[in-house]
N, C-alpha and C positions, 0 to 999 in steps of 0.2 A: 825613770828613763835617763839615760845620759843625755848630754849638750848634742851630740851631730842628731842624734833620733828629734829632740826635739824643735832642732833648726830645720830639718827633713821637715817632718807635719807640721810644723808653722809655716812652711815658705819661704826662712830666711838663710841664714849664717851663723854661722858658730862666734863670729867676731861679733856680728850684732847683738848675740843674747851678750855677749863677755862685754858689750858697754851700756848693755840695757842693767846689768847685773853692778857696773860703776857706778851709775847711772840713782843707784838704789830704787830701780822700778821690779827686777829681776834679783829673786830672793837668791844668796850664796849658800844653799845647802849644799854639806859636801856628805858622803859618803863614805862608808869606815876605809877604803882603800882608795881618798883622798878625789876622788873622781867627782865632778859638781854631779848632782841630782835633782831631778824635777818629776813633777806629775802631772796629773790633768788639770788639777786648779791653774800651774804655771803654762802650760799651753795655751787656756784660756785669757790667761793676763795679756802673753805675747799677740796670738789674736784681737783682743781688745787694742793692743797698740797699734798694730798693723792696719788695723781698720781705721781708726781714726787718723795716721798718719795717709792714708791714701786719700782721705779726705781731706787733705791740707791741715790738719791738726801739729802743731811744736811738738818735739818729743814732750819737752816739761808741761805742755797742757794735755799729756794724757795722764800726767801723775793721779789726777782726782779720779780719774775711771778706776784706776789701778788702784788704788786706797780701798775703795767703794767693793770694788771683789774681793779685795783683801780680809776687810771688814764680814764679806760673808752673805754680802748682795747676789741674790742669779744673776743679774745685771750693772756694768759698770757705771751705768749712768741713772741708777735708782738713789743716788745721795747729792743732798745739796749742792756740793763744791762741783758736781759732773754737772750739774744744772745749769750753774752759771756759768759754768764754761760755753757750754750750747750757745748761753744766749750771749755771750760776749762775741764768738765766732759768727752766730747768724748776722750780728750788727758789723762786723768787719766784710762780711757777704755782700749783704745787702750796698753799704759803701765801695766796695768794688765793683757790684753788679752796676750800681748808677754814675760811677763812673764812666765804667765802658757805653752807658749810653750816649753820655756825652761824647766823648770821642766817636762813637759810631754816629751822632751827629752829626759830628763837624768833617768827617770822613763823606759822609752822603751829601753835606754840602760843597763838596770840593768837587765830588764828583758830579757833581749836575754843573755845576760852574764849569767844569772843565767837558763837558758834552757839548754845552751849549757853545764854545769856544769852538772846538774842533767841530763844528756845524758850520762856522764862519770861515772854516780853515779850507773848503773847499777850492781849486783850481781859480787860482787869480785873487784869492784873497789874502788877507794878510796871515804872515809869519805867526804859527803857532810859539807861545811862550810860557813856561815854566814859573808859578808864583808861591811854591809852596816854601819855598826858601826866604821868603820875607817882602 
């Protein structure tokens, strides 16, 4: 298949496979009448990138999926170097996800401080004021 057919049933762009193909994730076969060429194995590469990019994956940490199907894997992530990747990303997860707890702590404490304020804020009391600023 040519480059538009295979950006068509991937999902993407023509410019995207042409820097996936820079990129050396995206093999440069060309065709006797100079035209790049792909098949279902390259579909499935593009695929595997796409997916893990929608996942918040680096383009370059999808290289080892891409290796792994290259190599002749049904699955990009049945070789070691896809393995590690998983779990280097799940521990970047996990460190984001408990951040945000934190913050969404200190967000629920502001907002009960500041309920409890505007309770006091009723007709004749005092002047509501803004402390998030320091």
């Amino acid at each position: 298949m040519r480059i538009g057919e295979l950006a068509e049933r991937a999902g993407t762009t023509t410019r995207t496979l042409r820097y996936y193909e820079s990129r050396g994730l995206l093999p440069a076969r060309r065709a006797d009448n100079g035209y790049r060429a792909y098949d279902e194995d390259d579909l499935r590469l593009v695929q595997q990138i796409r997916t893990l990019q929608d996942f918040g994956f680096e383009l370059e940490e999808t290289r080892p999926f891409v290796e792994c199907l290259r190599a002749g894997h049904p699955a990009g992530d049945a070789c070691p170097a896809s393995l590690a990747v998983y779990r280097r990303k799940l521990g970047e997860l996990d460190s984001l996800i408990e951040q945000l707890r934190t913050v969404r702590a200190e967000v629920g404490a502001q907002l009960a401080r500041a309920e409890l304020e505007a309770g006091a804020t009723l007709p004749g009391g005092p002047e509501p004021r803004c402390e998030l600023g320091g």
